[in-house]
Every structure is written in C-alpha cells, then in structure tokens.
C-alpha positions as CSV (number, residue, x, y, z in Angstrom):
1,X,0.0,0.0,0.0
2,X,1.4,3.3,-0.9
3,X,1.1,6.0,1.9
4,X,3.4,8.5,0.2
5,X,1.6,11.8,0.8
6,X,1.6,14.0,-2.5
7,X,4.6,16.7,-2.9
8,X,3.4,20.2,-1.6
9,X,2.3,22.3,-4.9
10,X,4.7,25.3,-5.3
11,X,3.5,28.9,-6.6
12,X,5.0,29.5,-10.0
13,X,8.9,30.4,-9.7
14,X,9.4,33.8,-11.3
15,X,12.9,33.8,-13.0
16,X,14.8,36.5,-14.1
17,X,13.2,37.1,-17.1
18,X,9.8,36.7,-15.5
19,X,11.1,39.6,-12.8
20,X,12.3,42.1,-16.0
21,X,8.7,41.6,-17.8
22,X,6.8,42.4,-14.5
23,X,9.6,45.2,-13.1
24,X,9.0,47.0,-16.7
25,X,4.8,46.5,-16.7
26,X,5.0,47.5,-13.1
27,X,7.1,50.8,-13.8
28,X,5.0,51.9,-17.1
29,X,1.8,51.4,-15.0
30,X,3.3,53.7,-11.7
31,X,4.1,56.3,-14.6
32,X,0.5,56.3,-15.7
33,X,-1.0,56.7,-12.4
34,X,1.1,59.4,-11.0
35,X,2.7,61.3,-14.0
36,X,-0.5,64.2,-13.3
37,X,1.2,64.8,-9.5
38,X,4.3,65.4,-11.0
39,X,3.5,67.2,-14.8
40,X,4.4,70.8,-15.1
41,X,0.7,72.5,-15.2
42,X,1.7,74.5,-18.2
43,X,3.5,71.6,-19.9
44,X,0.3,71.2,-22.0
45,X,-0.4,67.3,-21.1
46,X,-3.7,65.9,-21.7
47,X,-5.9,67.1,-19.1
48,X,-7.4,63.3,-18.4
49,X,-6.7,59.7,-19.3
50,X,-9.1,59.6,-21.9
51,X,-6.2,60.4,-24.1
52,X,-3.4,58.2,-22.6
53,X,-5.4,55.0,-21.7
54,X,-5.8,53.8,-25.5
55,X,-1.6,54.1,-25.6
56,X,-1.2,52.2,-21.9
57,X,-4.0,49.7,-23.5
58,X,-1.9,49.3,-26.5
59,X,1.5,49.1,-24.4
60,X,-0.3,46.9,-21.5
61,X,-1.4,44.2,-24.1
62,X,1.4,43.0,-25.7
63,X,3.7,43.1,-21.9
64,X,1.1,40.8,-20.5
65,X,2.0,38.4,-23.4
66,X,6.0,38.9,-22.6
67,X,5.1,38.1,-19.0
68,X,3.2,34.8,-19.8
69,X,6.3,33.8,-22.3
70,X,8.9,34.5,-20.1
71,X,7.2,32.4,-17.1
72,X,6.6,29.9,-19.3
73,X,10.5,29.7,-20.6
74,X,11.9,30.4,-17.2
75,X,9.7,27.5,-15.1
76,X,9.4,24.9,-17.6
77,X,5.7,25.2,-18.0
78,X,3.2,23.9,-21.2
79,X,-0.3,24.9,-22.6
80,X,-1.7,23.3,-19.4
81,X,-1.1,26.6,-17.4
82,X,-2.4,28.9,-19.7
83,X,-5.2,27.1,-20.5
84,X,-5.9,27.1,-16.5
85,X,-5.2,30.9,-16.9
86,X,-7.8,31.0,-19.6
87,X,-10.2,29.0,-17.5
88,X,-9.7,31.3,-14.3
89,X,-10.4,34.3,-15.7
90,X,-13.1,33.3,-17.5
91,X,-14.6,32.6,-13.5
92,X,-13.3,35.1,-12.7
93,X,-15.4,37.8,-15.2
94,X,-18.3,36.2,-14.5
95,X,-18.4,37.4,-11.0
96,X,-18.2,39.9,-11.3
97,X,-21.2,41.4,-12.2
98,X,-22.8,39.2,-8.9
99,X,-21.9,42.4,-7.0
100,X,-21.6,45.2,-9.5
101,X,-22.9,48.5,-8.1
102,X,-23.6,46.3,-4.6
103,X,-21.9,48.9,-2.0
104,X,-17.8,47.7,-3.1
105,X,-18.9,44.0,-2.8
106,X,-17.1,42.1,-5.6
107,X,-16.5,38.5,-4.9
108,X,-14.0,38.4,-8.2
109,X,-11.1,39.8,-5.6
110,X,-11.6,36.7,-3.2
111,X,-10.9,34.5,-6.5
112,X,-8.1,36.3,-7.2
113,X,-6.5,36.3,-3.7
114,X,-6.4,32.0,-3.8
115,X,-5.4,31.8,-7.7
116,X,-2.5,34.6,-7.0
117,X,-1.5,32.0,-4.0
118,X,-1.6,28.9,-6.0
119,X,-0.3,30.4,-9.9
120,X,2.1,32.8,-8.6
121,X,3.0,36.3,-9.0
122,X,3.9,36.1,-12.5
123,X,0.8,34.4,-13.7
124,X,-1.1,36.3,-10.7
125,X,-0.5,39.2,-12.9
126,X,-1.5,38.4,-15.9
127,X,-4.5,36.6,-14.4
128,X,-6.0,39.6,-13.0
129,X,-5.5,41.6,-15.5
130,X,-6.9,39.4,-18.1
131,X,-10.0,39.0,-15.7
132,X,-10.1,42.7,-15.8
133,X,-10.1,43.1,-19.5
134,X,-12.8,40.3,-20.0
135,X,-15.0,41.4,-16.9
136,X,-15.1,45.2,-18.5
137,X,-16.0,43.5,-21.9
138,X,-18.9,41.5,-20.4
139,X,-20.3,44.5,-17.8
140,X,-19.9,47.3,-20.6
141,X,-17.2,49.0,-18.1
142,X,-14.9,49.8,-21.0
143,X,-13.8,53.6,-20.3
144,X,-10.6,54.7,-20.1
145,X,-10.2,53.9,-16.5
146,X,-10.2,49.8,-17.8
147,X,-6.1,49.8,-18.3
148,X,-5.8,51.1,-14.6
149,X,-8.2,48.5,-13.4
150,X,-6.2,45.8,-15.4
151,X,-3.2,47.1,-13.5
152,X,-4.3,47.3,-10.0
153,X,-5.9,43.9,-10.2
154,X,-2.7,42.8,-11.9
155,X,-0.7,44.0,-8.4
156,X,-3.0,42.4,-6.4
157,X,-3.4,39.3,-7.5
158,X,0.6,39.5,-8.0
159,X,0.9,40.2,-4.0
160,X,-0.7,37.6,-3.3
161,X,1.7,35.2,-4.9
162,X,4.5,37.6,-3.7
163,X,3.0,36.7,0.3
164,X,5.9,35.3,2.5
165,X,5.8,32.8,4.5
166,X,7.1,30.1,2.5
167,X,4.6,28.2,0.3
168,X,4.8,25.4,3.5
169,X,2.1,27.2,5.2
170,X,-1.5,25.4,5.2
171,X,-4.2,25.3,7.4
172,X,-5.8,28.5,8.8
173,X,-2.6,29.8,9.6
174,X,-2.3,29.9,6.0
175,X,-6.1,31.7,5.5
176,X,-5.1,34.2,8.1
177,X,-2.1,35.3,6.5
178,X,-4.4,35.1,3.3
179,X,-7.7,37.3,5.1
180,X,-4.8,39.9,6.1
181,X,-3.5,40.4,3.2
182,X,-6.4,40.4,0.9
183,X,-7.7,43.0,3.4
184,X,-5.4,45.3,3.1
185,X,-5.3,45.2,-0.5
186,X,-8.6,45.2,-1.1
187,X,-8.4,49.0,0.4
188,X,-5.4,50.2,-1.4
189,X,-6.6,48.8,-4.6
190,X,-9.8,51.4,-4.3
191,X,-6.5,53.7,-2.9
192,X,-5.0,53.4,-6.1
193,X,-7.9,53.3,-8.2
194,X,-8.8,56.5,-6.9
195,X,-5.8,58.4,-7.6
196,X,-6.4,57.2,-11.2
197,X,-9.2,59.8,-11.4
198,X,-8.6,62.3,-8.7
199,X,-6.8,65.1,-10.2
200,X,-9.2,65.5,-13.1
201,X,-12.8,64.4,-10.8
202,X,-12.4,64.8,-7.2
203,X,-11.9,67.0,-4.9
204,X,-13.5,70.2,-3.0
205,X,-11.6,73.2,-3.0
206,X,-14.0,74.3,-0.2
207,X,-12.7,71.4,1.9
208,X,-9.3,70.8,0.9
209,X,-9.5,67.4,-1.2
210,X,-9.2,69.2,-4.4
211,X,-5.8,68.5,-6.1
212,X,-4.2,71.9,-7.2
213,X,-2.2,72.0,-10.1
214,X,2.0,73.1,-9.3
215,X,1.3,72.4,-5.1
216,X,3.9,70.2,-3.6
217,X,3.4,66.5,-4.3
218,X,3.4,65.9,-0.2
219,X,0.5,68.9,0.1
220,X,-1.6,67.3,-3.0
221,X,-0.9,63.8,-1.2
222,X,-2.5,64.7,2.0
223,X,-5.5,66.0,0.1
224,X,-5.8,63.1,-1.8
225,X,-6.1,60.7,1.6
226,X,-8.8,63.4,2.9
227,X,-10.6,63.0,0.0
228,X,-9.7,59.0,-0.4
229,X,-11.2,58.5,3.3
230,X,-14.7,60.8,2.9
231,X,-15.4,59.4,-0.6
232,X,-14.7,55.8,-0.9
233,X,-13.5,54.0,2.6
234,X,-16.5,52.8,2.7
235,X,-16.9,51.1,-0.4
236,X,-13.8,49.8,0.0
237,X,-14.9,48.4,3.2
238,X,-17.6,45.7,1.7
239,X,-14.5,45.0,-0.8
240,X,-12.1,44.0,1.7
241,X,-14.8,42.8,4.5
242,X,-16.1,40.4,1.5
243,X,-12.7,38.8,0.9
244,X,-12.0,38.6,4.5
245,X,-15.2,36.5,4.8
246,X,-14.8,34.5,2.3
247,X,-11.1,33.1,2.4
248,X,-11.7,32.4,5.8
249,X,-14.8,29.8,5.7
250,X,-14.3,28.7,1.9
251,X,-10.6,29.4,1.0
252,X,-9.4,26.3,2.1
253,X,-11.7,23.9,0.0
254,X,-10.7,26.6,-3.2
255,X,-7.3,26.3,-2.2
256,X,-7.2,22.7,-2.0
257,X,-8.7,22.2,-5.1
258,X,-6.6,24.6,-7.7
259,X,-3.5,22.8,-5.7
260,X,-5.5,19.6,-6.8
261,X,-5.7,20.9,-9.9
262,X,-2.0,22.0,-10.6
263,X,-0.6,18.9,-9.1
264,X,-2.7,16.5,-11.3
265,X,-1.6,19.3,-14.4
266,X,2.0,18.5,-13.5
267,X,3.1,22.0,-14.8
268,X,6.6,21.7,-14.3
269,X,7.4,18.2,-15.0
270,X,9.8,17.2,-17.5
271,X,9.0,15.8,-20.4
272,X,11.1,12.6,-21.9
273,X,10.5,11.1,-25.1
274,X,11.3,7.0,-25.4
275,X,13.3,5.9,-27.8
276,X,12.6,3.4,-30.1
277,X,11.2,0.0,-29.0
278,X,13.1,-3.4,-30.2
C-alpha cells in the first residue's frame, strides 16, 4: 500500500526574465497613475486619461503576453497553465457582475487572492489583469479607466503570490495570512484606483480634497487621503470585509482544489521522449 503523501504544490517560480517583464509593466503602470502629481501645469499634457489610456491599452497588451512567455521559458511550464489561466479568468469575469454596483462588494477579488496564492506572481498578474479586461467587456465597463483596473488587479493578484511565509504554510494559519493580506489590498486597490481619477474628478476646494495643479506633491498627497477617506472608505470596506469573509470559511476547499488541480496538471514536470522500442 502506498502511503506517500503528495509533494506540496509550489506557486509559479518567477525567473529573471519573468522579474524584467513584470519590473517594466509595473514601472509603465506607476508612470500612468502618478505622472498628473508630478506634470508641469503649463507643460500642455492631456488634461485626463481619456487620451493616454488607448496608448497604456496598446502598451499593456502585448507586456502581459512577454510576461506569460517569459514564465513559461523560465519554469518549464506547457499549454496546461495557460489554459488554467484561460479557465480562471473566464470565472473570474463572470463574478463579477454578482456584485456590480452592490456597496464595493465584488466576490471576483476573493478569487483572485487563492489563484495569485496557488499560480504565482507572475501568472497572478496576468490573471487579473486578463480578468479585468474580460469582466469590462462582459459588464460594458470599457472607459478609459479599464487599463488602470487591469493594472491594480494585476498587483494584487501579483501580491498575493508575492506573500511570504514560504509556500509550506496550510491550514488557517495559512487563510489568516491570506484574510490579512487580501484585506489590506482590497483598500489600497480602491487607494489606487482613486488616484487614477482624482486630479481630473475629485476634490473640493472648499474642503481641501481638491488637487491643485503646481502644489507640492506631499501637500496634493494629503488632500488626496482626505478625500480618499470621505469618498470611498466605505466602499472599499464591503471590498475587503467580503474577501476577508470568504477566504476564511471557503478558501481552504478553493485552495485545495486549484493545488489539486495544478498537481494532477504537472506543470513543471519534464517531459522525456522514449526511444525506439526493439
């Protein structure tokens, strides 16, 4: 009788490849959110990302490809993972419109959370930002804040493979570490999302959340979090109190079965062709 218990499934190794693609996505996609904080008001730049989301669409696209080709040449992997990448965000769009427009509650993050723990950051990545794209296409959210959605839910879904605590941790200590950081993120992804539209939206001059134009980036910062905490803390709340909720009474039987589902894929074994037969 064989009692050998089954080899612990790993998240996705990123090598170095895998760590340029993301570093250079990553650093196009800080540039896009925070270039208004830093712009010369008189420097004649588009006053709002209707203008520069079709070029970070057009940029975004073909760097999620490079990050799915370089994970695949640096771990080993086959068709198998992408089609589970395929198959995940396809889930993954389709809940979202279960709590569209339902005070921040959006059970897609909680999916996100346990694939980004299981796929690994570089896959994480692409996965939410895929499940971005193809949630926008099926809800009719295509604007030009989609390529800053694709991004944020590209970091956090990428954090969550990123969590340490070495991939040996199961059990609820595991889903705690899980509930805290999908918590967290939860909020500064509506942080984030938020600064994507503030300096051309938000903002009461009366009150001091309006972003002014050639202040000090630390003076337009501390407006921003006034204006971040009166306008959308609490959306953010049902966001993060959802994924909280959720990893801790049905993340583990999720968790067990993607792990299931990458151990019986065998991603990353080798493959050895026979020689003839005599």
């Amino acid at each position: 009788m064989n009692t050998t218990r089954p080899k612990p499934s790993r998240p996705v190794r990123l090598g170095a490849r895998s760590v340029a693609a993301l570093l250079l996505v990553s650093t196009i996609g800080v540039i896009a959110f925070g270039w208004p904080l830093l712009a010369d008001p008189a420097s004649g730049l588009s006053r709002d990302h209707s203008q520069d989301a079709p070029w970070l669409l057009s940029a975004l696209l073909p760097l999620l490809v490079a990050v799915v080709v370089a994970t695949i040449a640096d771990a080993g992997l086959d068709a198998k993972a992408v089609a589970m990448l395929g198959v995940l965000a396809a889930v993954g769009a389709a809940l979202r419109p279960l709590g569209a427009g339902t005070a921040g509650l959006e059970p897609m993050f909680f999916l996100m959370l346990l694939s980004g723990r299981v796929l690994g950051p570089g896959f994480g990545f692409v996965l939410g930002s895929v499940t971005m794209f193809a949630s926008a296409l099926l809800t009719g959210g295509v604007g030009p804040w989609m390529p800053f959605q694709m991004l944020s839910l590209g970091w956090f879904t990428m954090g969550a493979g990123l969590l340490p605590g070495a991939w040996r941790l199961r059990g609820r200590a595991e889903l705690a570490l899980l509930a805290a950081y999908g918590c967290l993120a939860a909020f500064l992804y509506g942080l984030v999302m938020n600064l994507q539209g503030w300096p051309y939206i938000g903002g009461d001059a009366a009150t001091g959340t309006s972003f002014v134009p050639g202040d000090p980036l630390h003076e337009n910062l501390v407006r921003f979090l006034v204006y971040y905490v009166t306008t959308s803390l609490g959306w953010d709340l049902g966001r993060a109190t959802l994924t909280v909720v959720l990893t801790l009474t049905v993340g583990g039987t999720l968790l067990r079965a993607l792990r299931r589902a990458t151990r019986r894929a065998a991603f990353e074994a080798q493959v050895r062709f026979a020689g003839p037969q005599r």
